[in-house]
C-alpha positions in Angstrom: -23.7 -57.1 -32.0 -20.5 -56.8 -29.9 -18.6 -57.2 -33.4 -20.8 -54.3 -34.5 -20.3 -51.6 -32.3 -16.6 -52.5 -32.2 -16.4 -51.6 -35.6 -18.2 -48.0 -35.6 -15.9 -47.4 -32.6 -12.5 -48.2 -34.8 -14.8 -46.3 -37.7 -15.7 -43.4 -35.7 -11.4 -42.8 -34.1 -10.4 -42.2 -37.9 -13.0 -39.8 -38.7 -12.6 -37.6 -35.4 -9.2 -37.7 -36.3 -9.9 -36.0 -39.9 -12.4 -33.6 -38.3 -9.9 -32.5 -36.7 -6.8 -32.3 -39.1 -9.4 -30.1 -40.9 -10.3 -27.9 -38.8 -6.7 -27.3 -37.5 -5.9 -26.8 -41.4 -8.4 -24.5 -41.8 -7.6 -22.2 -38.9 -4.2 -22.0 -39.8 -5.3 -21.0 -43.5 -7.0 -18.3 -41.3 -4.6 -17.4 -39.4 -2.0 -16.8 -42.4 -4.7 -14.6 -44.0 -5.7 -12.5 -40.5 -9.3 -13.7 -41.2 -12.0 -15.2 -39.8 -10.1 -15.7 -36.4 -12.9 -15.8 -33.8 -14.5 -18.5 -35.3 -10.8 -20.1 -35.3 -10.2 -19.5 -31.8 -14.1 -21.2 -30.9 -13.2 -24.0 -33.1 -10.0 -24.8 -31.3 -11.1 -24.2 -27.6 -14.5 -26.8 -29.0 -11.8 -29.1 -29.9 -9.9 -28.5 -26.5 -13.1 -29.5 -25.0 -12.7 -33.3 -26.2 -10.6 -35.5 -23.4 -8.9 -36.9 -26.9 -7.6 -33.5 -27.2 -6.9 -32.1 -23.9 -2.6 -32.6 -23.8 -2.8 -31.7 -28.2 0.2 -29.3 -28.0 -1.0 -28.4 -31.9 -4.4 -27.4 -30.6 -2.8 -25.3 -27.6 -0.2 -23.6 -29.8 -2.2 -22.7 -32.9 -4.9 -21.2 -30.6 -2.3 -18.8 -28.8 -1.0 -18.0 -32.0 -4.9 -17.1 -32.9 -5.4 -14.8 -30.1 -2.2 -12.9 -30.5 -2.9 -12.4 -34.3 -6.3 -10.9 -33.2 -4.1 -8.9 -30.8 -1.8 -7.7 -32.7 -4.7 -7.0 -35.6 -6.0 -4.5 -32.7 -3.2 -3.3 -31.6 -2.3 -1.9 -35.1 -5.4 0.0 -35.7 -5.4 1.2 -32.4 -1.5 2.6 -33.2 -3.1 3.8 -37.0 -6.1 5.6 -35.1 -8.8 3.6 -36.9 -12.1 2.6 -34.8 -11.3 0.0 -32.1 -12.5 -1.3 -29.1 -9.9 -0.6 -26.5 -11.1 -2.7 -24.2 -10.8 -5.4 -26.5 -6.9 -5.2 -26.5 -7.0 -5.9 -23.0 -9.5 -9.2 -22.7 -7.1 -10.3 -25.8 -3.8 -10.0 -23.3 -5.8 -12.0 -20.7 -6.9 -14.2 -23.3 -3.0 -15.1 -24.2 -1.9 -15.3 -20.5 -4.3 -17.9 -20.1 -3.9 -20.2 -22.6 -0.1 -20.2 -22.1 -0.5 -20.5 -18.3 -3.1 -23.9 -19.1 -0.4 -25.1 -21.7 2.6 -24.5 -19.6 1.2 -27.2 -17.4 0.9 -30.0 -19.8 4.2 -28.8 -21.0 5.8 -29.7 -17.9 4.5 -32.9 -17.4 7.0 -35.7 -16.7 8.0 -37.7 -19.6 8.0 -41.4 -19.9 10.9 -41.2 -17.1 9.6 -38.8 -15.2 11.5 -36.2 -16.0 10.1 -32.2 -16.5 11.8 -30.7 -19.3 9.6 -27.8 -20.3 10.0 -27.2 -24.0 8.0 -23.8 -24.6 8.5 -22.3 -20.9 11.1 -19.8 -21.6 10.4 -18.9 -24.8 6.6 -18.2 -24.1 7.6 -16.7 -20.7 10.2 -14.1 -22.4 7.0 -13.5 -25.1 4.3 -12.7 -22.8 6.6 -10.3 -19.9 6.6 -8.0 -22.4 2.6 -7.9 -22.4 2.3 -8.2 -18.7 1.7 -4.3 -18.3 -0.7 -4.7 -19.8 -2.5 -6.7 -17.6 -2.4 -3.4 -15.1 -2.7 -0.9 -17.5 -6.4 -2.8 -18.4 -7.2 -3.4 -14.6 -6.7 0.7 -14.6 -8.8 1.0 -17.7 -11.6 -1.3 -16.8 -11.6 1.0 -13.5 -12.2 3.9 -15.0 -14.8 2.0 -17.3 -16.6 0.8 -13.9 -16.5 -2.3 -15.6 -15.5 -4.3 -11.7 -15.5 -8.0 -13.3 -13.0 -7.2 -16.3 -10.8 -5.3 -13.8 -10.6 -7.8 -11.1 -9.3 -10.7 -13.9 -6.7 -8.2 -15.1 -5.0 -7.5 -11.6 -6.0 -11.0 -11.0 -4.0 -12.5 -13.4 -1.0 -9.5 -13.1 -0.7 -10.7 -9.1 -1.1 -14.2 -10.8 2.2 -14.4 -12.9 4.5 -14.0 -9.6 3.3 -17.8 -8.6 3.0 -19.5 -11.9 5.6 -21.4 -12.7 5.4 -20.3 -16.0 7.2 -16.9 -14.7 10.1 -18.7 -13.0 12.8 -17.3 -14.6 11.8 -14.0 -13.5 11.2 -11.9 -10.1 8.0 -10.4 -10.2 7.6 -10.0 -6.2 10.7 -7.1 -6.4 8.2 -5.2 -8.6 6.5 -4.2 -5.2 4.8 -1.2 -5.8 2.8 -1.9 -8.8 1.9 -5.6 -7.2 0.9 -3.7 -3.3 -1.3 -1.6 -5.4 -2.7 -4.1 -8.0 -3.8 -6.2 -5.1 -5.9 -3.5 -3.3 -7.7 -2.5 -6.7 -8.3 -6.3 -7.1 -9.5 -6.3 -3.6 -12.1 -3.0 -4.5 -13.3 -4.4 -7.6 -14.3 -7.9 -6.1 -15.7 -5.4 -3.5 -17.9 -3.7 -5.7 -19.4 -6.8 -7.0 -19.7 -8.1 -3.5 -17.6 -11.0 -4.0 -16.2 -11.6 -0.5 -13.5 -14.5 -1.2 -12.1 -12.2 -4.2 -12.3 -9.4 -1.8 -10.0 -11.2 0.5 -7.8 -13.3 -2.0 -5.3 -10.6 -2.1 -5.6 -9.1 1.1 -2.1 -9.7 2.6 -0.5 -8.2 -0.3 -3.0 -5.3 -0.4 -2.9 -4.3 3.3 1.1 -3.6 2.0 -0.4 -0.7 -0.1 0.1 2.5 2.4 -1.4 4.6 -0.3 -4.5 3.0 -0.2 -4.8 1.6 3.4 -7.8 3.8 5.1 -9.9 2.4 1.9 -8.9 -1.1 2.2 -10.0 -1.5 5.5 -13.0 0.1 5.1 -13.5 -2.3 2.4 -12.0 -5.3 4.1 -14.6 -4.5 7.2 -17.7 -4.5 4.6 -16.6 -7.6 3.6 -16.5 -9.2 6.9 -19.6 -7.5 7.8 -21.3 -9.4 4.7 -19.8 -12.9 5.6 -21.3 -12.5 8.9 -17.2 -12.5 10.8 -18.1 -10.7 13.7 -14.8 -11.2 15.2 -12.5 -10.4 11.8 -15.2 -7.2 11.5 -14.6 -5.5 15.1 -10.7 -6.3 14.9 -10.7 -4.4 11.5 -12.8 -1.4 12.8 -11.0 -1.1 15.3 -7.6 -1.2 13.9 -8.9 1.4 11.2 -10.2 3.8 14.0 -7.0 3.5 15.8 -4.9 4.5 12.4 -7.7 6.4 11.5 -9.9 8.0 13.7 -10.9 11.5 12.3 -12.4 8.7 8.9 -16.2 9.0 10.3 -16.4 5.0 8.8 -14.8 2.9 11.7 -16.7 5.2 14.5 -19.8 5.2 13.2 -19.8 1.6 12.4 -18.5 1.1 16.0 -21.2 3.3 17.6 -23.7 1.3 15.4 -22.7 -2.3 16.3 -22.3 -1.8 20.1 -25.0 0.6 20.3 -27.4 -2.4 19.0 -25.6 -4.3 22.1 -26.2 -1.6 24.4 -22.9 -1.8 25.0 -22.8 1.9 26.4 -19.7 1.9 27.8 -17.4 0.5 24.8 -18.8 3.3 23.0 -17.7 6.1 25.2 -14.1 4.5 25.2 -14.1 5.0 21.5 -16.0 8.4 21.7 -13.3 9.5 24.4 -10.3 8.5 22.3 -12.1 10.4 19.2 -12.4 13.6 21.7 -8.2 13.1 22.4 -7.7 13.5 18.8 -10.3 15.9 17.9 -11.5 17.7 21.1 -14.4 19.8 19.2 -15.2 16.6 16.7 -19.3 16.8 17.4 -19.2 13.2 15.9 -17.1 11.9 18.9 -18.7 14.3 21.5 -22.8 13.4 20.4 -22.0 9.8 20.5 -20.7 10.6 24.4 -23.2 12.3 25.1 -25.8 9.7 23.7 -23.9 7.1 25.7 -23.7 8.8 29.1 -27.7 9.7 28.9 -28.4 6.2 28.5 -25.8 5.0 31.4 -27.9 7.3 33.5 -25.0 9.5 33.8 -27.3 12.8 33.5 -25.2 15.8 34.3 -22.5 15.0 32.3 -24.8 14.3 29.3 -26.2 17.8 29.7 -22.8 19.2 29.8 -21.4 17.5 26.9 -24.6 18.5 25.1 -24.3 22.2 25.9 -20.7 21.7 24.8 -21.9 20.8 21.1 -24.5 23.2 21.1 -22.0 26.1 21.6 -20.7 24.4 18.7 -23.4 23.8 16.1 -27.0 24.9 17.2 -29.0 23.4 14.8 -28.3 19.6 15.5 -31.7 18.7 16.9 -30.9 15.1 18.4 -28.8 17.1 20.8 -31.4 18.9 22.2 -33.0 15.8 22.6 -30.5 14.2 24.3 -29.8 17.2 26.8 -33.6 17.5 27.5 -34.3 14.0 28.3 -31.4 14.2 30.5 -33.1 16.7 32.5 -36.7 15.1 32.0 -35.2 11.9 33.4 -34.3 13.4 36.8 -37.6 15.0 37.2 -39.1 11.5 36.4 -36.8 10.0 39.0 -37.9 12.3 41.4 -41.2 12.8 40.7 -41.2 8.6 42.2 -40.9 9.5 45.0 -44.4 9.1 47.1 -43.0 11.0 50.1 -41.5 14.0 48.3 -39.8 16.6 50.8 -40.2 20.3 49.8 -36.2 20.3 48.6 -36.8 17.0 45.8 -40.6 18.8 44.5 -38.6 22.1 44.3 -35.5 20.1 42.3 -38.1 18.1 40.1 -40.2 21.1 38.8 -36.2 23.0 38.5 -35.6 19.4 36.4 -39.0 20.0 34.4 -38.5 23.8 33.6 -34.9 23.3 32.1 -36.1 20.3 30.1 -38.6 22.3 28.4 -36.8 24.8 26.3 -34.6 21.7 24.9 -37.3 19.6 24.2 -39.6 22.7 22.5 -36.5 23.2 20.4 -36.5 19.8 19.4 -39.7 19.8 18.5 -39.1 22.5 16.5 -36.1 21.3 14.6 -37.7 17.7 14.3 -41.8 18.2 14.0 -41.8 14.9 12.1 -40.6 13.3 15.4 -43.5 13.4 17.5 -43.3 9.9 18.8 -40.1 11.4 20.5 -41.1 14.7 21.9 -45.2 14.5 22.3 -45.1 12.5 25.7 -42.1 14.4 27.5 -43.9 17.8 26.8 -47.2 16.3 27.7 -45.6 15.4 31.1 -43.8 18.9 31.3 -46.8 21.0 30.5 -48.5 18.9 32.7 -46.0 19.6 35.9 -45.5 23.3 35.4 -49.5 23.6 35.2 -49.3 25.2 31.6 -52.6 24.8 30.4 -52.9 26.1 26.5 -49.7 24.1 26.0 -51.2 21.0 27.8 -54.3 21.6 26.3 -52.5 21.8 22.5 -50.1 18.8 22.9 -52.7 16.6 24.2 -55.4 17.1 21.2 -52.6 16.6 18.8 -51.9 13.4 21.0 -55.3 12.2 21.1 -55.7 13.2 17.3 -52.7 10.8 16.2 -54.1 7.9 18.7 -57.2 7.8 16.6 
């Protein structure tokens, strides 16, 4: 039996080897007549497949040679106007990058005295730097196309070439510009396929990009924000409000995250530097005046809330805001067991300038009655005002039910 399968073995190496003589045969027959090259190119990367096969420099070479014919097939009706998919062109450039870049390494594997003596490195490096704008002219394309996968491998693979040793004759990193802003459209389309370690593969290279720096590190803070890196997230924010700090993204994401914390006084820190930049910025100024209110600081919620008012009237969180502020005090006074004449006279004051705020509120919001039902209810209550009472506590009662 032993005997046996040793001899469909020794059968079996002759045959593989004629399957693929063939096939190599036939897809250079192909490739002289510019015809029936996909099927080449799939035949070739099959054969590449097989461990027998993996170092073939045949294989490697005739299957470059296949996708630049289907290239430059492309290419020519593209230059004669006849139909063509353009984006085609493009997957065919990254198409010969790669298999060059794959062979390059078996090329330059030591010989039998280990020795690296590159055969095809120069010649196939000299071949493909005259396609390598290509590679960002199809990242722009694919862009515009909104096709984020395609787009990423082109810039991907343009950044690529100034590390391969395949390029080593040549000095891509001087070529600055076009690499800074390759690596932040990299960085955006890995963002907009939510692919956080593509996002940040290129990141040192992108932050270069001064064009495009408010939008990376908005998009470098998602990306942290989706990885769950509290620290890298905060650090990022905060550098882009500092560069940044009229771009409504870092302060509002600031407000948001320390306002979850209650961290009340971090966010009038960033709400007062906002104010130094933009003294009437209703942004920074509604974000101190939410954060003083809920510090307890009550007059000087009421004045920042007047100040935005004067500013834009129909924001109706701000006379929410302003009218608690004053609802609060009477509630503080109102405590009191043993009232004197002076603290009842200051907490009905306190309720009567709270009204007008919070009716206004009401009126601006109606959908918010789980905000504005109860304070009214209490001021009605206080300044004896019985058809209001009366009204505001059936509409109570009717949305208890």
């Amino acid at each position: 039996m032993r005997h046996l399968f040793f001899l469909c073995v020794l059968l079996a190496f002759p045959l593989s080897i004629t399957a693929q003589k063939k096939e190599l045969s036939t897809a250079k027959a192909n490739l002289k007549q510019g015809k029936n090259l996909e099927q080449s190119e799939k035949d070739m990367r099959k054969l590449l497949e097989q461990p027998a096969n993996r170092q073939n420099e045949k294989i490697w070479l005739t299957l470059f040679d296949i996708v630049k014919k289907q290239y430059d097939q492309g290419n020519e009706k593209l230059y004669l106007k006849q139909n063509y998919d353009t984006a085609k062109i493009f997957q065919l450039t990254e198409k010969m990058f790669d298999v060059l870049e794959r062979f390059d390494s078996i090329d330059a594997m030591p010989d039998g005295n280990g020795i690296v003596k590159p055969k095809h490195r120069k010649k196939h490096a000299s071949l493909l730097n005259d396609y390598r704008p290509n590679l960002y002219n199809g990242g722009r394309y694919f862009v515009n196309k909104k096709n984020y996968k395609e787009g990423f491998q082109c810039y991907d693979m343009y950044i690529g070439c100034t590390t391969m040793p395949l390029f080593e004759q040549y000095r891509y990193e001087s070529d600055s510009t076009l690499l800074r802003e390759a690596a932040y459209w990299a960085s955006f389309c890995a963002h907009q396929q939510k692919d956080t370690e593509a996002t940040l593969s290129h990141k040192d290279l992108a932050l270069k990009d001064q064009a495009h720096h408010n939008s990376l590190l908005q998009i470098l803070s998602d990306t942290y924000l989706l990885k769950g890196d509290t620290l890298h997230y905060l650090e990022t924010l905060n550098e882009g409000f500092q560069k940044y700090t009229q771009t409504p993204y870092f302060f509002q994401n600031l407000v948001q995250h320390y306002g979850v914390l209650q961290e009340w006084k971090t966010i009038l820190k960033y709400a007062n530097q906002g104010i130094e930049v933009d003294s009437v910025g209703v942004n920074f100024l509604f974000s101190k005046c939410a954060a003083l209110l809920n510090m307890g600081r009550y007059e000087e919620c009421i004045s920042v809330g007047n100040k935005i008012i004067a500013i834009n009237d129909s924001i109706a969180e701000i006379y929410y805001n302003v009218g608690l502020a004053h609802f609060n005090q009477a509630v503080l006074l109102d405590k009191n067991v043993k009232k004197t004449a002076k603290q009842k006279n200051q907490m009905m004051e306190q309720y009567q300038k709270a009204r007008p705020f919070m009716e206004r509120y009401r009126a601006l919001a109606p959908d918010k009655q789980q905000q504005w039902a109860s304070p009214l209810y209490t001021i009605y209550l206080n300044l004896n005002m019985g058809k209001e009472f009366e009204e505001i506590d059936k509409l109570i009662r009717q949305n208890s039910k």
